[in-house]
Structure formats: structure tokens, C-alpha cells
C-alpha positions as CSV (number, residue, x, y, z in Angstrom):
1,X,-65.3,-48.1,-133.4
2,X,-68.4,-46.1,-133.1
3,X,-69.9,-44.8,-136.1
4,X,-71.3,-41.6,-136.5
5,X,-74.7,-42.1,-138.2
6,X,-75.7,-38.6,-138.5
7,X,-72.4,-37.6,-140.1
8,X,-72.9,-40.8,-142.9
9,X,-76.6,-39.6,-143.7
10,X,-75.3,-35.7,-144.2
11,X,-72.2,-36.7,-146.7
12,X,-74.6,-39.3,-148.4
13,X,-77.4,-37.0,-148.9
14,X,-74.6,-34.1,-150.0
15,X,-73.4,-36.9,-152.2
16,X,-76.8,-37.5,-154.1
17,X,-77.9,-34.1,-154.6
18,X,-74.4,-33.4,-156.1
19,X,-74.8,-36.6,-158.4
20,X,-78.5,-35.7,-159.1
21,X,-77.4,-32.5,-160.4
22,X,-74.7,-33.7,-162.3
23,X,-76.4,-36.4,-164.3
24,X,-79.4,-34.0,-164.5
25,X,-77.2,-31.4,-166.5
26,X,-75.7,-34.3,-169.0
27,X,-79.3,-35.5,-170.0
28,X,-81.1,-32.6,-170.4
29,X,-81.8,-32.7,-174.3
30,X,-85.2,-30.8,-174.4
31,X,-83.2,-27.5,-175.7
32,X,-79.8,-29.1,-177.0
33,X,-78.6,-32.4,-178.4
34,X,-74.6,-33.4,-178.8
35,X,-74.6,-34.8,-182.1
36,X,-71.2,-35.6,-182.7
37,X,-67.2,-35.3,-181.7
38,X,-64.4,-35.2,-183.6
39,X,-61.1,-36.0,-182.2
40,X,-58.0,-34.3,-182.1
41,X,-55.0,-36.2,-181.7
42,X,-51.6,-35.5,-180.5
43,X,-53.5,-32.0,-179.3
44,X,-51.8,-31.1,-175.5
45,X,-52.3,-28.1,-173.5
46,X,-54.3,-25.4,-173.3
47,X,-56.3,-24.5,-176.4
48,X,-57.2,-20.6,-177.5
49,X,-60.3,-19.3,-179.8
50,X,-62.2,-20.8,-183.2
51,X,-63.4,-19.6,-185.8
52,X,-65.9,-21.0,-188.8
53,X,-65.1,-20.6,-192.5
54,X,-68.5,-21.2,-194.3
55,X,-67.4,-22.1,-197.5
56,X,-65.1,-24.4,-197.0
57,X,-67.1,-26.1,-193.6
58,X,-64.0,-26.2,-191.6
59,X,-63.3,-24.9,-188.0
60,X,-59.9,-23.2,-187.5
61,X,-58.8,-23.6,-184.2
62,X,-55.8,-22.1,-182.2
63,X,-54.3,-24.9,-180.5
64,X,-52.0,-22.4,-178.1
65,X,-50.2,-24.8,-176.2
66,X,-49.5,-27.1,-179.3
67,X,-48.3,-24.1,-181.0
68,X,-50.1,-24.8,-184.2
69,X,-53.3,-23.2,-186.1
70,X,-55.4,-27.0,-186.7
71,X,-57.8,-26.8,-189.7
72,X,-60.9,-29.0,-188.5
73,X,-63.2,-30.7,-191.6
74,X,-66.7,-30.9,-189.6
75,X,-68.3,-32.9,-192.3
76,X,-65.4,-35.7,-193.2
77,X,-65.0,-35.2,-188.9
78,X,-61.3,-34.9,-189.2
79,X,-58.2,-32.7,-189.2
80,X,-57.2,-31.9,-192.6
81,X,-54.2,-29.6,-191.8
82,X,-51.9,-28.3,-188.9
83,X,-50.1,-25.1,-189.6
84,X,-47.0,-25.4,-187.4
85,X,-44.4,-23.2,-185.9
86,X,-46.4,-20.6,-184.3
87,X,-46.0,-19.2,-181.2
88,X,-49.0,-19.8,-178.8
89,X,-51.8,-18.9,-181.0
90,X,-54.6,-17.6,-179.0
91,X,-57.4,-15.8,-181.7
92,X,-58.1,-16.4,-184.7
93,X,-60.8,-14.7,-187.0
94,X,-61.8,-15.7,-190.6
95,X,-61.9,-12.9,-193.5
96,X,-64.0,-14.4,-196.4
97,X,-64.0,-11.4,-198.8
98,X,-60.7,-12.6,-199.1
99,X,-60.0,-16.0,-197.9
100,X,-58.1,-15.2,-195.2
101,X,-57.6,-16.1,-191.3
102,X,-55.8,-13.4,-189.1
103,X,-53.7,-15.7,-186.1
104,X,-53.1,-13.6,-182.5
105,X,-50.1,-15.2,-181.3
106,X,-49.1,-14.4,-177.7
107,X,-45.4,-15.4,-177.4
108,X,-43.2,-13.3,-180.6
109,X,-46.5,-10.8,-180.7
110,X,-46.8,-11.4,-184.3
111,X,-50.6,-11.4,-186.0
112,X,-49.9,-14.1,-189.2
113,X,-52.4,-13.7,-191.9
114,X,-53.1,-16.9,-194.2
115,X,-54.6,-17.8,-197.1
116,X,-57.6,-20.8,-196.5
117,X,-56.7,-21.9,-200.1
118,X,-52.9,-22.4,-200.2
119,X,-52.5,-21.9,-197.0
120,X,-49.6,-19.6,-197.9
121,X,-48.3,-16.9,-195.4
122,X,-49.1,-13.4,-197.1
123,X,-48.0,-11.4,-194.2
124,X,-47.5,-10.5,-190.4
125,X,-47.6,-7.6,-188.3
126,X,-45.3,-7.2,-185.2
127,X,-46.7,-5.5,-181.8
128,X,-44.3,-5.0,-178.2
129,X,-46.5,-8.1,-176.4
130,X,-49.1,-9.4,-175.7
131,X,-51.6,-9.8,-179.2
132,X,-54.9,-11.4,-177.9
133,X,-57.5,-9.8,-179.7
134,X,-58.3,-10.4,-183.5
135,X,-61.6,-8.7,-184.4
136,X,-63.2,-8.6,-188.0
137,X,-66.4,-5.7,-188.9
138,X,-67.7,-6.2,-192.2
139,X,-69.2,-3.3,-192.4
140,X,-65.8,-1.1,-191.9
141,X,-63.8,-3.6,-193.9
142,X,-61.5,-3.6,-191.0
143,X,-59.2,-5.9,-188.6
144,X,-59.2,-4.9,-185.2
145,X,-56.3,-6.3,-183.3
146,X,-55.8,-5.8,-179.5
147,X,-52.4,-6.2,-177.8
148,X,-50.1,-4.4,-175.3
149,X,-51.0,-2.8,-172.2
150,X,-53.6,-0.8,-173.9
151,X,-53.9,-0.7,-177.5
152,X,-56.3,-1.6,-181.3
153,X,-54.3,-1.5,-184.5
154,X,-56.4,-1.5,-187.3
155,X,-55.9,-3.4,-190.3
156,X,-57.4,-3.2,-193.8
157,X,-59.0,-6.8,-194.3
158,X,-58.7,-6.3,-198.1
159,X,-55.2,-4.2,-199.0
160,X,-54.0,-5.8,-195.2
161,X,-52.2,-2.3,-195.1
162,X,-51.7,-1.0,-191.4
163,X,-53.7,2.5,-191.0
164,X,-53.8,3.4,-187.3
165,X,-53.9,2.7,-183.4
166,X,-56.8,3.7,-181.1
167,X,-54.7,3.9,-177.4
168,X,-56.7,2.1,-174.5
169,X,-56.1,2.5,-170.9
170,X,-55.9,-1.2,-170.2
171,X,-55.3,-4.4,-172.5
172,X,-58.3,-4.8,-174.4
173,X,-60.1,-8.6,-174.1
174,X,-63.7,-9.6,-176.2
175,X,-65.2,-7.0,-178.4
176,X,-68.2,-6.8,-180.0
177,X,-69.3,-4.2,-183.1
178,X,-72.9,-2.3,-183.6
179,X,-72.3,-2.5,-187.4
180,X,-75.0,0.4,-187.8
181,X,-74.1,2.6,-185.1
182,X,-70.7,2.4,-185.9
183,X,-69.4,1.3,-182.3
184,X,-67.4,-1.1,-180.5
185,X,-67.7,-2.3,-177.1
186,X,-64.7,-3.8,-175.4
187,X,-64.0,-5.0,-172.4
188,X,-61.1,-4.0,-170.7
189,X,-61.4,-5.8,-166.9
190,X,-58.2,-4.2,-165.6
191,X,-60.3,-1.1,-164.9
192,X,-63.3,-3.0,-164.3
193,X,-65.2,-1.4,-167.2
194,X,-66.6,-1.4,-170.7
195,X,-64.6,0.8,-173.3
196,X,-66.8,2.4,-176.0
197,X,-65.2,3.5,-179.3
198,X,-66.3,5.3,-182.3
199,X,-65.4,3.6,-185.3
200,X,-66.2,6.2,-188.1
201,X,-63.5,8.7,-185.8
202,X,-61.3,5.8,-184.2
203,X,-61.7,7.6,-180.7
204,X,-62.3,6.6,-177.2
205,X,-65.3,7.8,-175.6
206,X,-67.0,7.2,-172.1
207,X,-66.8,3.8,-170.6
208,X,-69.6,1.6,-168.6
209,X,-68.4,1.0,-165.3
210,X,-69.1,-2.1,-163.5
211,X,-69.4,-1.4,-159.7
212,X,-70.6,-5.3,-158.3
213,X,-68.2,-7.5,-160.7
214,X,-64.7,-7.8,-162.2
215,X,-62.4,-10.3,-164.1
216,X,-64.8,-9.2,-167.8
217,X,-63.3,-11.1,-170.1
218,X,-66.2,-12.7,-172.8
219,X,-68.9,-10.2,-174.2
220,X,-71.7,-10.8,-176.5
221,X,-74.2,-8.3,-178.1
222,X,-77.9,-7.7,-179.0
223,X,-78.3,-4.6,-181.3
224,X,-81.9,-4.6,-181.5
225,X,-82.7,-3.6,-177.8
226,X,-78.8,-2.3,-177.0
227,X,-78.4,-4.9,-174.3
228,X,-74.6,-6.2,-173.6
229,X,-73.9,-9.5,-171.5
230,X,-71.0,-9.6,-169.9
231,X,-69.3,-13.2,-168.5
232,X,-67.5,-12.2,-165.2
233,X,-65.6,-14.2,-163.3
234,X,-66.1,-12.5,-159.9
235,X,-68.1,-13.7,-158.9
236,X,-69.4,-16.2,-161.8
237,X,-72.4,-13.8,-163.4
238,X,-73.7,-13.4,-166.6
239,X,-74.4,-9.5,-166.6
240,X,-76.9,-7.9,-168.6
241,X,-76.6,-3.9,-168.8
242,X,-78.1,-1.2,-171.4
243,X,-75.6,-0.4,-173.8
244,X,-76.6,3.2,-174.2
245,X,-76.5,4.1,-170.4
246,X,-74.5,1.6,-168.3
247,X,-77.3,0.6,-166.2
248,X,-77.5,-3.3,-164.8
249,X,-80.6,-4.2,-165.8
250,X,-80.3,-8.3,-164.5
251,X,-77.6,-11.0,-163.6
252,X,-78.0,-14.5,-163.7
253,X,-75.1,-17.5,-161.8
254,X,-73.3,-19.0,-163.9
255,X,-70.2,-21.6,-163.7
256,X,-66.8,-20.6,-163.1
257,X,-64.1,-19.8,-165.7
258,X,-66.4,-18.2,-168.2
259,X,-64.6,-17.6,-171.4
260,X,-67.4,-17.5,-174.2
261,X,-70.8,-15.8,-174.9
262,X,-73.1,-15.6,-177.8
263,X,-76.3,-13.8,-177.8
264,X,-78.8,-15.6,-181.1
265,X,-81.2,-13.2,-182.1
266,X,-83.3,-15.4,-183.9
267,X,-84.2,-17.9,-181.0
268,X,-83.3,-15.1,-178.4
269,X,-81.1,-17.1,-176.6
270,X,-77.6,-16.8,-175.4
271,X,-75.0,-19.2,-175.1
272,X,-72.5,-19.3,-172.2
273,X,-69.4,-21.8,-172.2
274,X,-67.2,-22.1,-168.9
275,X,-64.1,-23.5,-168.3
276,X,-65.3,-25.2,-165.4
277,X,-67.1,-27.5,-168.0
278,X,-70.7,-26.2,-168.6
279,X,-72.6,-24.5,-171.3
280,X,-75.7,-22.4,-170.3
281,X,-78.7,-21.8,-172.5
282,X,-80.7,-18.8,-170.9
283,X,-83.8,-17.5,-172.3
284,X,-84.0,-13.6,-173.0
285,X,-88.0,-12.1,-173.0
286,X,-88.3,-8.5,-173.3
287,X,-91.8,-6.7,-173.9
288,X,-92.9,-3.6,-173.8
289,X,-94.4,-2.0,-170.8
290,X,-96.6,1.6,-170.2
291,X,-94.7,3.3,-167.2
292,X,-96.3,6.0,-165.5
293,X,-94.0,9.4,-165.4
294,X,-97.1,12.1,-164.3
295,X,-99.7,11.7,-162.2
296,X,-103.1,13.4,-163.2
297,X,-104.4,16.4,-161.5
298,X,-107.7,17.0,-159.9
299,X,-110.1,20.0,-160.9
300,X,-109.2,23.5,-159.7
301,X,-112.2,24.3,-157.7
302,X,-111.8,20.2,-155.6
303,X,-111.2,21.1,-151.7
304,X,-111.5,24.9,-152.0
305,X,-113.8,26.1,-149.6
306,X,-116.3,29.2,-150.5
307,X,-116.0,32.3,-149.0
308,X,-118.9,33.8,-146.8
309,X,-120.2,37.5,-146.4
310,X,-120.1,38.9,-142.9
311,X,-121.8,41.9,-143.3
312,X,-125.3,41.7,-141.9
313,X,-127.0,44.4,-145.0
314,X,-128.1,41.9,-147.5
315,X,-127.3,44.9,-150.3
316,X,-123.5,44.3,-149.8
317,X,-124.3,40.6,-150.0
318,X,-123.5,39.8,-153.4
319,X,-122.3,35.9,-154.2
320,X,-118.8,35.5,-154.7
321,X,-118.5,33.9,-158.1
322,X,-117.4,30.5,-158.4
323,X,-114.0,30.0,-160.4
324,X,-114.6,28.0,-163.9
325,X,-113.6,24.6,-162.8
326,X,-110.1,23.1,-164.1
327,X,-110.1,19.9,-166.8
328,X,-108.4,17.4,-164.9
329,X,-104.9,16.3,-166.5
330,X,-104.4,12.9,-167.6
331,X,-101.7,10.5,-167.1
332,X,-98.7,10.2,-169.0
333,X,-97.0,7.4,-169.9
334,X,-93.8,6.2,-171.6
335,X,-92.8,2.9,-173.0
336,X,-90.2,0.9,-171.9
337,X,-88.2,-2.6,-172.2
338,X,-89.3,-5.2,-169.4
339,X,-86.2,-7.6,-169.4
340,X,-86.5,-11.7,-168.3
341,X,-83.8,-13.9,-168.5
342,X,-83.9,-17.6,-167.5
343,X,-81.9,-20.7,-167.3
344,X,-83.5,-23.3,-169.9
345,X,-80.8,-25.4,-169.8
346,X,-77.1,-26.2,-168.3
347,X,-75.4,-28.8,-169.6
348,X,-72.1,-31.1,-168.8
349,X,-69.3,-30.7,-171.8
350,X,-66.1,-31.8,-170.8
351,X,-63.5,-30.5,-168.2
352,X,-61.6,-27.5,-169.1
353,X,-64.0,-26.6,-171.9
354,X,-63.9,-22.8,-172.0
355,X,-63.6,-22.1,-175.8
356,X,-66.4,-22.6,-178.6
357,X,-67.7,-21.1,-181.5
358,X,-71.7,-20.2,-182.3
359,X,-72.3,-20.9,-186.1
360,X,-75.9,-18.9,-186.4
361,X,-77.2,-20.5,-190.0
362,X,-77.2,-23.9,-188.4
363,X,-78.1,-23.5,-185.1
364,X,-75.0,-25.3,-183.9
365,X,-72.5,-24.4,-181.0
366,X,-69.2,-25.8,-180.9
367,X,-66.9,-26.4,-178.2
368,X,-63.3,-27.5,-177.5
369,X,-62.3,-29.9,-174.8
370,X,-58.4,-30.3,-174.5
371,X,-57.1,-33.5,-173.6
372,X,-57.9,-34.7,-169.9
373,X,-56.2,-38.2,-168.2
374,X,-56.7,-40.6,-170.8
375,X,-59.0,-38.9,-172.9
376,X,-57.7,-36.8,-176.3
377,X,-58.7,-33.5,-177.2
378,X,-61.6,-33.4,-179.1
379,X,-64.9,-31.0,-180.6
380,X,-68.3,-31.4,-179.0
381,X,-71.0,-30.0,-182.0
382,X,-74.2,-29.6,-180.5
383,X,-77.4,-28.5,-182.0
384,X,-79.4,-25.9,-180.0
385,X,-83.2,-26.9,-180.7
């Protein structure tokens, strides 16, 4: 048997670059360090969103194809609780005014609310399908559930008395709140767009089209320069667009199945988790830059030519006055936002590791890896440096 030699060196050489990048993403610790996991036993399936309750340092974590809410200790590294009988949990958000957690479960479209304290169901609201979304703003005092083909009912977080629904065109996936402005983005990838509502009227107003990408499902938000990324999955693109106008301003590649984004003001960073088992770190710079919107003008009198006299009786030869030369105009300038983003770091978690959770006072993101072949499902807590 003759071998083909050329075909043996391309596969080997395919194979070591592959490898190189692969243990190049694991052991890069210059920007973020795994300090510990936690394991989750008897955990199966498909696991849905987090969320971080401060005071009691525990991670709440919709286990959706367990069909239980598991209550995660991060200190003592353990489970402490597993609240059962749910019906694919998918969100969850944490209320602390009032102890509570708010559970978006997909298959009887019930939202369950919980006490963190007892633990003691204090109620539920029924929707027609679909409940996906659970979305708490401080500043309004309000839950923000998404479910249906299209809709937000919103809840009060302290009295938990229903007050209204804001009708979407699409189902509704991440959202993300300017506090001060009083808006929320949402994405809705259906229609391929951004939907913006006003919170202090509970209306719909114009959307932000996205013309190159689709499949928007995570979104993350930076108030301060009104910049929205946006995780698509076609293709696999973090996109970064002003808020105020729609306009792309850059795009970065990213892994596929992207599921979760956080943008840290403090570091200026954001954090991108996919479920093809990667988490990004990518660097945002922005400065201000002079750009020129008027160019100045020349003097009046510059490439005018003068007039001569052609009559030959030197009394009717009086010199034409000159015109009072023009000041010239200066340039005019406005300032505007010069956008950089770059890749500091990508690193290996685990396969099938789409969900996490940022917590911002500690610099740590945490992500969920469901069980795979012989290996139980378990918390990665990394510290971003």
C-alpha cells in the first residue's frame, strides 16, 4: 500500500494547529483564573438561566430538564436545596427588597414566585405558553415577564399584583433596562430586530433593525455611551450598535451557540459564554475624537481677477475699488465616540456550557456545565482579573 505523504503532513499539521489552539484557550490565565467547581449531582439534561442572591451567597439555578429550581451554597460549594415539581424551569431572577425569586417555567406556563427564606410558594401567574423571560428593574419596582407569541406582563415586585401587558410582535428573548432613561431593549429575533419600550408609558416604540445577522437571542448593555451588544447566532457575532440610532458601529467572531453576555463597566469588559463551550473576554476602548463637519473658507477677494479700463482718456480712468477682503471661516468640529473592541482572552469551559451568571462586586463569572459522558453537572467560578 502506497502512502500518501502529502495527505499525512496536511491532516497532521490541521491536527496541531487545532490542538495548539485548543490547549492555548484552556491556559490562558493572564485575564481569568478558574478557581473552583462545585458539583451537581443527579443533574441531567439541559439546564436554563442563574441568578445570584447576595445576601444569602447562593446561586439559584433553573435546572430545566431536571425539572427543579437547585439552590447552590458557593461558599460551603454545595447544594443546599432542590425545589421540585416544576415544569422546565428556564429563568429565574432574584427580588431582594423582598426575598423573593420569580421561576419562568416553559411546560404549564406558570411564573412561581418563592420566598429565599422558607422557601414557601406565595404565588403563581398563568400565561397561554411559552414564559421564558423573567426581568427585574429596581428602579420601576417591577417584574417584567415575557411569554407567548408576543407579549410583557408586568408584575409589582413588592404587592406581586398583576398591572398590565405591553403586546410585542414576536416572542420576546433577553432584555436589558436604562434605569434612567426609563427604557427597555429587547430582543425579539423572529423579526430580526431590537424592540424599544418606554417604561414610564408601557408602550412600543421604533425598533433597531438588524440587516447582516439573525438568531438575537443574549443582550447586554452599557448606559454610559448607549452601546448594545448583541450575541447572534448567524452567523456567531458579537454586535455592537448605538442604542439611540441603530447604527452597527463594530462586530467581533465569536463561538457558536451564544446564550449569555455581560457588559462590566468598571473593567470595561464584556463577557460572552457559548454553548459550544467558550467564554470570551473582549476589551471595549472608546475615546473621544474631533471630526471635521465644515471646511473653512478662503478670503472673498482670493482668485478674483481685477477689472481693467478700456477707454484710452485717462480722465474716465478712475481705479475700480478693491472689495474689503472676507475673514476666512474656520473649521468646525464636533466630538464623537471612537469605538475598539478586542479579544483579550477566549477560554475552554466545558461542552454545552451556554448559561452563566456575572456577579459585578466580585469580579466573578459563573458558568453551568450539564453533565457530559461520565462527567456530572457542575459550576465553573472564575475570577476575571
Amino acid at each position: 500500500m502506497r502512502l500518501n505523504f502529502k495527505a499525512i503532513a496536511h491532516f497532521t499539521g490541521i491536527l496541531l494547529i487545532s490542538l495548539s489552539s485548543s490547549l492555548r484557550a484552556q491556559s490562558d490565565t493572564s485575564h481569568v483564573e478558574l478557581m473552583y467547581t462545585v458539583t451537581l449531582q443527579n443533574i441531567t439534561g439541559r439546564l436554563g438561566q442563574m441568578a445570584y442572591n447576595g445576601k444569602q451567597g447562593v446561586i439559584y439555578l433553573a435546572a430545566l430538564s431536571n425539572n427543579t429550581l437547585e439552590v447552590i451554597d458557593l461558599q460551603n460549594k454545595k447544594t443546599v436545596r432542590s425545589i421540585k415539581s416544576l415544569r422546565q424551569p428556564i429563568d429565574v431572577e432574584f427580588q431582594p427588597n423582598s426575598d423573593l425569586i420569580f421561576v419562568a417555567c416553559l411546560g404549564d406556563g406558570l411564573c412561581r414566585v418563592f420566598n429565599t427564606n422558607t422557601f414557601k410558594e406565595e404565588t403563581s401567574f398563568r400565561f397561554d405558553n411559552n414564559v421564558s423571560l423573567v426581568k427585574y428593574s429596581p428602579a420601576f419596582q417591577m417584574v417584567y415577564i415575557g411569554y407567548g407569541e408576543g407579549a410583557i406582563a408586568l408584575v409589582d415586585a413588592n404587592t406581586l399584583k398583576y398591572k398590565t401587558t405591553i403586546k410585542l410582535p414576536v416572542h420576546p428573548e433577553a432584555a436589558c433596562v436604562d434605569e434612567n432613561a426609563g427604557i427597555m431593549f429587547i430582543n425579539l429575533p423572529k423579526n430580526r430586530e431590537i424592540g424599544v419600550i418606554d417604561l414610564k408609558s408601557n408602550t412600543v416604540g421604533s425598533s433597531l433593525k438588524l440587516s447582516e445577522s439573525s438568531e438575537n437571542y443574549p443582550l447586554a448593555y452599557d448606559k454610559d455611551n448607549k452601546r448594545l451588544f448583541i450575541g447572534c447566532r448567524k452567523p456567531s457575532q458579537l454586535l455592537v450598535i448605538n442604542s439611540e440610532n441603530g447604527s452597527k458601529i463594530s462586530s467581533l467572531n465569536i463561538d457558536g451557540d451564544v446564550n449569555e453576555i455581560y457588559y462590566d463597566g468598571s473593567k470595561h469588559q464584556i463577557y460572552v459564554t457559548c454553548g459550544d463551550g467558550y467564554l470570551h473576554i473582549i476589551k471595549q476602548e472608546i475615546k473621544e475624537v474631533k471630526q471635521l463637519i465644515k471646511e473653512p473658507k478662503p478670503t472673498g477677494t482670493q482668485n478674483k481677477p481685477v477689472a481693467k479700463s478700456s477707454s484710452k482718456n485717462p480722465k474716465n480712468n478712475k481705479q475700480t475699488k478693491k472689495p474689503a477682503a472676507s475673514k476666512p471661516t474656520q473649521p468646525q468640529y464636533k466630538t464623537v465616540l471612537q469605538d475598539n473592541y478586542t479579544t483579550l482572552a477566549r477560554i475552554f469551559t466545558a461542552n454545552g456550557a451556554r448559561t452563566s451568571v456575572f456577579i459585578p462586586e466580585s469580579s466573578q463569572i459563573i458558568v453551568a456545565a450539564p453533565a457530559f459522558a461520565d462527567k456530572d453537572a457542575r459550576l465553573l467560578v472564575y475570577r476575571i482579573k
